[in-house]
N, C-alpha and C positions, 0 to 999 in steps of 0.2 A: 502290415504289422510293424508295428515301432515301439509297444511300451507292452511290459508283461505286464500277463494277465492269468490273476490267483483265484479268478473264479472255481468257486467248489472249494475254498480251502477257507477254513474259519481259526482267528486264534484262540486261543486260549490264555487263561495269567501266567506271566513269567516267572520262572525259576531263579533265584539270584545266588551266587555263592564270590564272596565279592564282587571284584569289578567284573564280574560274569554273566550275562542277563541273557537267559534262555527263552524262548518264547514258542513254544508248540502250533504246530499247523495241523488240525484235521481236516478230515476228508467224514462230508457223512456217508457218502457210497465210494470206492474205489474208484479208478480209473479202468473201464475194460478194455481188452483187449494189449495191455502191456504191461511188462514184470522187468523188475531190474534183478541184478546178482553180481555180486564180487567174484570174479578171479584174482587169484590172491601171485605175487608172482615171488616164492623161497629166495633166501638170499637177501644180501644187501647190497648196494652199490649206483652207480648208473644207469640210465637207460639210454639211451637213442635210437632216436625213432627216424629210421629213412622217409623224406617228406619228396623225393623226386627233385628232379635237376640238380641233382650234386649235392644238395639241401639237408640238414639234420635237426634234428631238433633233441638235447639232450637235456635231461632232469633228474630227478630221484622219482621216480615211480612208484610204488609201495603196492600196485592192483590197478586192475582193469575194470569197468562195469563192462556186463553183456545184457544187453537190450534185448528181450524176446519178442517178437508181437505176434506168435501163434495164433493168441486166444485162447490156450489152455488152461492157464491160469497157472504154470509150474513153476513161473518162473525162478524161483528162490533156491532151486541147486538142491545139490547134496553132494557128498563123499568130501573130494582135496578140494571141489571148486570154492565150498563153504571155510576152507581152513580155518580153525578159530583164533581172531582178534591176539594179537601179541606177539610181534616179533623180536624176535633176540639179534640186534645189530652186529654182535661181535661175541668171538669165545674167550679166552686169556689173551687179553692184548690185542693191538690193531692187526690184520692180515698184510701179508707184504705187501698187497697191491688190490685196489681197489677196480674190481670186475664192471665190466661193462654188458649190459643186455641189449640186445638188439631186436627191434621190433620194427614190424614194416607196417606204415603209417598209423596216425593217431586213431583213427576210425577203419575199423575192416570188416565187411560182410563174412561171416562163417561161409565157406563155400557149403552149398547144398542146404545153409540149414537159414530160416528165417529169423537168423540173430543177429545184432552187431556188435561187434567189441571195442571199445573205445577210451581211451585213458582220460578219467575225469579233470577238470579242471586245467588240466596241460593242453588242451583242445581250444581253448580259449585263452591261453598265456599264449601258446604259438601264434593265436592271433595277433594279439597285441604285439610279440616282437615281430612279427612281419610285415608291421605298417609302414608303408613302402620303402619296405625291406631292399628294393632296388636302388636303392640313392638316386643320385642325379640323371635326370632325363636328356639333360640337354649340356652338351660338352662348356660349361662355363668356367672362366680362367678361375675361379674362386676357387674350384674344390679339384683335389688331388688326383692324380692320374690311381691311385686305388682304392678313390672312391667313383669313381667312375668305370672302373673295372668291375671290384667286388661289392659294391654300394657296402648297405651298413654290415656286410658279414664281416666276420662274427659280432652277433650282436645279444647283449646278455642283461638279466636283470635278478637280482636278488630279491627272496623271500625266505619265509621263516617255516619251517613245520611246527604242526600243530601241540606236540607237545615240549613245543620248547617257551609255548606262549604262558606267561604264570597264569596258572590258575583253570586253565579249560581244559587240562586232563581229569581234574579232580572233579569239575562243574559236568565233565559231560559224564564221569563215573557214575556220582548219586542222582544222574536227573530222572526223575520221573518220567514215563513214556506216558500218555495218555489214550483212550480206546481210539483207535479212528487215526491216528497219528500216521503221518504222512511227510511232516516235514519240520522244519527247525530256523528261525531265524536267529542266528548268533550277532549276539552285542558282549563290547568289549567296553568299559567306562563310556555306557550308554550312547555309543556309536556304531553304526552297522557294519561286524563287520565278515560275515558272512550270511549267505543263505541254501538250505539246502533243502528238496523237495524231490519226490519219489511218487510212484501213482499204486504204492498201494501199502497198506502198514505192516503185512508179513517183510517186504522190501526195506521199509523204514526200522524195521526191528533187528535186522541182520544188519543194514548198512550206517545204522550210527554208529557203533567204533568207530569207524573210520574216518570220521570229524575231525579225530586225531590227530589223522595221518597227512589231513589237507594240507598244503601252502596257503599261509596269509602272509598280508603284507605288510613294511615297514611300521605304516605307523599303525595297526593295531598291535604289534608287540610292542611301541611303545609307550600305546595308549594303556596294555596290561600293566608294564613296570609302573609306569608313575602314576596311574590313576585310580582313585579311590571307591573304596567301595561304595557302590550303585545300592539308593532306597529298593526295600522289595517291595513285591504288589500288594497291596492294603486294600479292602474293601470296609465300609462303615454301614449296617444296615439302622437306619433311625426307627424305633418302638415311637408309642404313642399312639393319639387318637387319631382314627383311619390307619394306625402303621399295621404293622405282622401283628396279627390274633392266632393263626394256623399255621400249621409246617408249611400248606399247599402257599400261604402268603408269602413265607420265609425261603421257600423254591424261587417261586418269582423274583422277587428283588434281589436274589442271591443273582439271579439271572441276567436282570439288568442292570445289576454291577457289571458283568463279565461284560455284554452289550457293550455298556459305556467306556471302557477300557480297551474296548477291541473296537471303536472309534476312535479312539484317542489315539490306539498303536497305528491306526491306518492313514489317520493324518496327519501325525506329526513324526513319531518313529522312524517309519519303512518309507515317509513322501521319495525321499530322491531316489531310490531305489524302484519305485514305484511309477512315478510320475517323469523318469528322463527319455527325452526319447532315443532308443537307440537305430543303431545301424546292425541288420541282422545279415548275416550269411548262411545259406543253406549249404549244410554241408553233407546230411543223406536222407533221402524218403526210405518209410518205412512203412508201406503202407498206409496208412493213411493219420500215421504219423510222420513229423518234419523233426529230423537236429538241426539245431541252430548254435552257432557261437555270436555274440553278439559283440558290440563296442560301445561306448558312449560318447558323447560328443567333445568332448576334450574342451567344456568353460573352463574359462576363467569363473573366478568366484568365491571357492571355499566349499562347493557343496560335495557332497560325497558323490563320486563316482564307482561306475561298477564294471567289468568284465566278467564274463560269463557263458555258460553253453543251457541252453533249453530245448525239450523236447514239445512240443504242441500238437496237441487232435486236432481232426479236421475245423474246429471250430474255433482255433487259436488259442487254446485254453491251455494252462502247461497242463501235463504231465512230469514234465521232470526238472528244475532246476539248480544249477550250484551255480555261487557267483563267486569274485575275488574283488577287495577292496585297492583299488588303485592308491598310490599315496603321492602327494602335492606335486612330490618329482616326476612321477609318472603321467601324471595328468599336465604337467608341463613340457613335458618332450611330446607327450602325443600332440599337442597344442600345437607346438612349433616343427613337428613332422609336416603336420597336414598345413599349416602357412603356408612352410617351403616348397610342399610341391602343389598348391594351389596357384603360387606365382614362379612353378617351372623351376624351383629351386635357383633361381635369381636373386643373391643377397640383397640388392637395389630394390628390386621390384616388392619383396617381404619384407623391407625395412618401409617403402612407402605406406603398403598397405597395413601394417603394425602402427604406424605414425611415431616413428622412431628412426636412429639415425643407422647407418650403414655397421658403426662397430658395436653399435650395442646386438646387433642383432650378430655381428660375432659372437661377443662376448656370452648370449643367450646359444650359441651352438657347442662352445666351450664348454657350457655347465651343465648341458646337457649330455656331454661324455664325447658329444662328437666332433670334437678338435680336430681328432686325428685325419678327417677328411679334409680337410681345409688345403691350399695350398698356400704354407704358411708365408713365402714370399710374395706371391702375390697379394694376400693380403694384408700384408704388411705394408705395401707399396699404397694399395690403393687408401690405408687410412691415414698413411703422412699427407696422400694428397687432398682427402679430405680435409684437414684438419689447416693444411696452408690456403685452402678457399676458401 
C-alpha cells in the first residue's frame, strides 16, 4: 500500500463561507465492525506523552479518539466520555502556571478491553518530528559533539489551532451535515488543507466539533488571512428541446451535475492528496483493521504535501482518516533530512549528490533550524579551504 484509498466514500457540493470550502464525504453503507469516540481530556494546558528511551513528545492535546472494533456497533459513548464541544481555556485571568498532562504513549490498547486510544493527529506530527530524529550516524568532523550525542533533540515545529484560523470556526458552525456523511475534506482559498474521515456517520456527527480543535499548518492560516473568498458550487440545468419535461428529468441532471463535479473535485482538487505516494508505518492491528501514520515523499516542486494517520480493512480501504498540511518549510527539511542521511550525513557526499557546492548545502542546514549541530569551526575551516581551491 502506498496511496489512499476513498473507496465507498462519494462527494457531494461544497459548502463555502469565505475563503472556506467544505466538501462532504458519504458513506452509502458504514463501515462494519468499527466505531470511533472522543475522550475529551478537562482542563487546559500541555500534554506529554512518554514515547520510551528517555523520548517525549509534548503538544496541546484537547482529546483522544478510542477505536472500538467489537462489532457492536456502540461505539459513540455516553455520560463524560461524550463531554459536549466547548471548552473554557481560562477563568479571570491567565492561571499562575500552565499544567502539564502526562500520557503514556500516543496509541494504547485499553487493557482487557478491544479498544485503542490514540491522540488524533499528534500520531502522525510525532512522526514527522522523528525523521531521523537520531542525527548523525557516522562521527563526521562536520557536526558537533551534541549532535552526535543527542542528534536533533529537542526538536520542534509550529502550528496553529483550529480556531484561531479566520473563518473555520464559523464555516464549520453553519455546515450542513448530510445523510450518510462520514467525512469532510477541508479547503482553505481553494487549497487542501485538511482531511478528515470516520467509518460511520453517528461517529461523524459527534466528532465534527472537533475540526476546531485540530492543528493546521503555516501556511493554511496564511492562505485564511490573505485569501479571498473562494466561487461557491453552481450547477446550470439547460430546458429545451430533449431538456427536463418531468421532475423524474430534473432528478437526473440535478444528478449529473453532482457526478460531474465530483469528477472535477477527484481530479483536480484532492489529485496530490490522492495520487502521492506515501511511506506508511504500521503502528497497531486491530483486528482485522491496521493504524497507520504515514509520510510523503518530500519533492521538490510546489505540490501539496500531506502527513497523516489512517485506519484500513483488510482490503486497504480507509476507514478512518485525518491528515495535516505540510508547508514549503516543512517539506524542505524533510527534503534535506532524508539527503543527509541517504549520503550518511556526509556534507561532501550530499552536496555531490544535490549538485551543489559544500557551503550551500551549509547554508541549507542553517535555514533549516539546524545550525546548531554543525561544528562551527570546523566548518568554517573547511569553506575557506574551499573557497582558496
Amino acid at each position: 500500500m502506498t496511496r489512499i484509498d476513498l473507496t465507498g466514500l462519494d462527494v457531494r457540493p461544497a459548502q463555502v463561507w469565505g475563503g472556506v470550502r467544505l466538501v462532504p464525504l458519504v458513506r452509502a453503507e458504514p463501515v462494519a465492525g468499527l466505531r470511533l469516540r472522543r475522550e475529551v481530556y478537562e482542563g487546559w494546558g500541555a500534554t506529554s506523552v512518554a514515547l520510551g528511551d528517555r523520548t517525549s513528545y509534548t503538544s496541546y492535546v484537547p482529546h483522544g479518539f478510542v477505536a472500538d472494533w467489537t462489532g457492536g456497533g456502540a461505539g459513540a459513548g455516553t455520560g463524560a466520555e461524550q463531554a459536549a464541544y466547548g471548552t473554557v481555556l481560562g477563568g479571570e485571568g491567565a492561571p499562575p502556571s500552565v499544567p502539564v498532562r502526562r500520557v503514556h504513549r500516543l496509541a494504547k490498547r485499553r487493557q482487557g478491553e478491544r479498544r485503542l486510544r490514540f491522540l488524533p493527529l499528534h500520531l502522525a506530527l510525532e512522526g514527522y518530528l522523528a525523521l531521523h530524529f537520531g542525527g548523525p550516524s557516522v562521527v563526521w568532523d562536520d557536526w558537533s559533539r551534541e549532535a552526535l550525542r543527542r542528534g536533533l533533540s529537542p526538536r520542534a515545529e509550529a502550528a496553529y489551532a483550529g480556531w484561531s484560523v479566520p473563518g473555520l470556526a464559523e464555516a464549520l458552525r453553519i455546515f450542513e451535515l448530510h445523510p450518510g456523511q462520514c467525512g469532510l475534506l477541508l479547503y482553505v482559498a481553494d487549497s487542501l488543507a485538511a482531511s478528515f474521515v470516520v467509518p460511520h456517520p453517528d461517529d461523524y456527527r459527534l466528532l465534527h466539533p472537533t475540526l476546531v480543535e485540530d492543528l493546521y499548518g503555516e501556511l493554511v492560516h496564511q492562505y485564511a488571512y490573505y485569501g479571498a473568498p473562494v466561487p461557491e458550487f453552481t450547477a446550470r440545468i439547460r430546458d429545451g428541446a430533449g431538456g427536463v419535461r418531468t421532475l423524474a428529468d430534473l432528478r437526473a441532471a440535478a444528478r449529473e451535475q453532482e457526478r460531474a463535479w465530483a469528477v472535477a473535485h477527484d481530479g483536480l482538487m484532492a489529485r496530490d492528496l490522492l495520487e502521492t505516494p506515501y511511506a506508511f508505518e504500521r503502528v497497531y492491528r486491530m483486528g482485522s483493521f491496521d493504524l497507520y501514520r504515514f509520510l510523503p515523499p518530500f519533492l521538490r516542486g510546489g505540490q501539496e504535501q500531506h502527513i497523516g494517520e489512517l485506519i484500513t480493512d483488510h482490503k486497504g480501504r480507509t476507514a478512518y482518516l485525518k491528515s495535516f498540511r505540510l508547508s514549503e518549510a516543512q517539506i524542505r527539511k524533510g527534503y534535506l533530512l532524508r539527503r543527509l542521511a541517504d549520503a550518511d550525513w556526509h556534507l561532501g557526499r550530499t552536496a555531490e549528490a544535490l549538485g551543489t557546492s559544500y557551503g550551500e548545502v551549509v547554508r541549507r542546514v542553517r535555514a533549516a533550524g539546524l545550525g546548531g549541530l554543525l561544528d562551527a569551526h570546523v566548518v568554517a575551516q573547511r569553506l575557506r579551504e574551499n573557497q582558496e581551491s
